[in-house]
N, C-alpha and C positions, 0 to 999 in steps of 0.2 A: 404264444409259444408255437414252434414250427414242430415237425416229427422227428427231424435230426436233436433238436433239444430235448424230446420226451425220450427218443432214443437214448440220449445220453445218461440222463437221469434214470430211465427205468434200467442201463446195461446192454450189453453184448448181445444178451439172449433172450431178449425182450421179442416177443411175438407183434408182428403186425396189428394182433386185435387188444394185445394190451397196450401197446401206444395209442390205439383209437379209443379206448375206454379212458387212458388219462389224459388225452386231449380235449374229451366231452365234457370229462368231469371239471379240466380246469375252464372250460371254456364257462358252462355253466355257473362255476362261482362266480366268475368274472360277471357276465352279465348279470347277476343275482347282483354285486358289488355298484353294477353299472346303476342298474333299476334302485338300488338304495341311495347311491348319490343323487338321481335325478328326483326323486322323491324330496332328498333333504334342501335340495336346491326349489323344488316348487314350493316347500311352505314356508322357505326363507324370503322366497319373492313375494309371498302373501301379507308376511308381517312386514315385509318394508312400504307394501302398496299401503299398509294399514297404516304406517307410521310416516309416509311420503309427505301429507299437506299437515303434516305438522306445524311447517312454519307458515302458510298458509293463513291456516286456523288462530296462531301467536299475532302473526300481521294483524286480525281481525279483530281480535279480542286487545290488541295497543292502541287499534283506532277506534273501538265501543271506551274503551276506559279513557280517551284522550277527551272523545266526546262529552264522555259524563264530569269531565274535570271539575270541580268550582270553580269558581273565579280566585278564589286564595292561592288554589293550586297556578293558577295561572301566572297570577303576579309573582309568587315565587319564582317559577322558571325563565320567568322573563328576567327576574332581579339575578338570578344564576347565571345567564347568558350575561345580563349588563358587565356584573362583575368579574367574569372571563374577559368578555372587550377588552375593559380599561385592564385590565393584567398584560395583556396582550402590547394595548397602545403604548404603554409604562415601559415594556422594556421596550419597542422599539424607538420612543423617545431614546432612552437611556442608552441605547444601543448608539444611536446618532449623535449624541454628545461624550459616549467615549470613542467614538471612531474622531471627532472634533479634537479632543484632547492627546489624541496619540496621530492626528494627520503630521507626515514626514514621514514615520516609520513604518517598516515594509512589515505588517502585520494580517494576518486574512483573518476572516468574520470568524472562525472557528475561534483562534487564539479569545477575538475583543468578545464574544459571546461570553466567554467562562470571568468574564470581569462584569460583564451586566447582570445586576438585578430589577427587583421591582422598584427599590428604594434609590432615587436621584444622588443624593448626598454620596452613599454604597459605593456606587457604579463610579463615580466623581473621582473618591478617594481613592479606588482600586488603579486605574487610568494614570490618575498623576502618579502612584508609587512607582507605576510599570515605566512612565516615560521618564521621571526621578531615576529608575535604575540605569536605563538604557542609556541617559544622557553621564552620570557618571560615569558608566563603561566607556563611554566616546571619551570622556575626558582622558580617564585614567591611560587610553590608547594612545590619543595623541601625545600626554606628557612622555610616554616610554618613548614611543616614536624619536620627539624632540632630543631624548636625552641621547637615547644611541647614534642619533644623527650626530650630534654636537661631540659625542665622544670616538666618534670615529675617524680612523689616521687617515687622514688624506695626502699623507706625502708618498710621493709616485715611489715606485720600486723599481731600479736601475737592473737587473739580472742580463740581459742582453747588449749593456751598452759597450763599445767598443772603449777599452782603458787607452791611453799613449802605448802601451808594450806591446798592443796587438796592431797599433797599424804599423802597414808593409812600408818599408823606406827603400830608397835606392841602393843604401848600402847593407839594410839587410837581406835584397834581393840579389847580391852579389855574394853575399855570404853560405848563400844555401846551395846543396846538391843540386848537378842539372835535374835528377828524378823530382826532388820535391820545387825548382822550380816550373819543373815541368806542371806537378801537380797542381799547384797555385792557378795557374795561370789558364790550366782549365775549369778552378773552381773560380776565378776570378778575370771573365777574359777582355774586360776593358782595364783590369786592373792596373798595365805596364805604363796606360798615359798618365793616371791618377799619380804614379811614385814620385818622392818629391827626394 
């Protein structure tokens, strides 16, 4: 806090020595505030020193108790790992033989994963429904295809073509105003050898 601030708070008419009296005294809490944080922060540092090789001490005492294993214990954990392997090796066969039965179709590992299991047969049956569907869909595509091709009008449509009454003859060129022959003849300027 500055003295323009204790000035403020004490008022107008605040004396020199009682802004220095509530500056002492807040100063004083403060460090009293300061010296209790630093306090609470040294025996927070104590108990973590104390609790720090905790995992240390756990490392130590997983490798005294790995030591003293049986041999039961043993064979068990090795038959736990076995038994992960082939889980493991299982689906990525499985995985390999429904990527075999869906080869052609543009599918990523993520799709053919949610069709592998551990079970061959599973994974088999799942594979052929999805490529059973996808080949149906191809079919049912092509036969629409087929069908709107086949029923589509292919006779050309004449909108621009010139009828007998629009071409220019010699004697209907004789028939019109000099103006609209005039015109003609600049929308059409080789048009006067063509008249028959």
């Amino acid at each position: 806090m500055t003295r323009e601030q204790a000035k403020i708070i004490l008022g107008e008419g605040a004396t020199e020595e009682q802004v220095t009296n509530l500056l002492n005294n807040f100063h004083v809490e403060e460090s009293k505030k300061v010296k209790e944080l630093e306090s609470q922060i040294s025996n927070l540092n104590e108990q973590n020193s104390k609790y720090s090789d905790y995992d240390d001490i756990k490392k130590q005492l997983d490798d005294i108790n790995k030591a003293n294993m049986t041999e039961q214990e043993k064979l068990e954990q090795q038959k736990k790992e076995i038994e992960k392997n082939l889980k493991e090796s299982r689906i990525i066969v499985n995985t390999a033989k429904a990527k075999d039965v869906l080869a052609g179709l543009d599918l990523d590992d993520d799709i053919i994963s949610m069709l592998v299991s551990e079970d061959e047969n599973t994974t088999i049956n799942r594979a052929n429904k999805l490529k059973a569907k996808f080949d149906t869909q191809k079919e049912t595509v092509v036969k629409e295809t087929k069908e709107s091709l086949t029923s589509l009008n292919l006779d050309p449509t004449l909108p621009n073509v010139n009828t007998n009454d629009d071409i220019m003859t010699f004697d209907k060129f004789n028939g019109m105003s000099a103006e609209e022959q005039s015109k003609w003849i600049e929308a059409n300027p080789n048009g006067l050898e063509n008249l028959n």
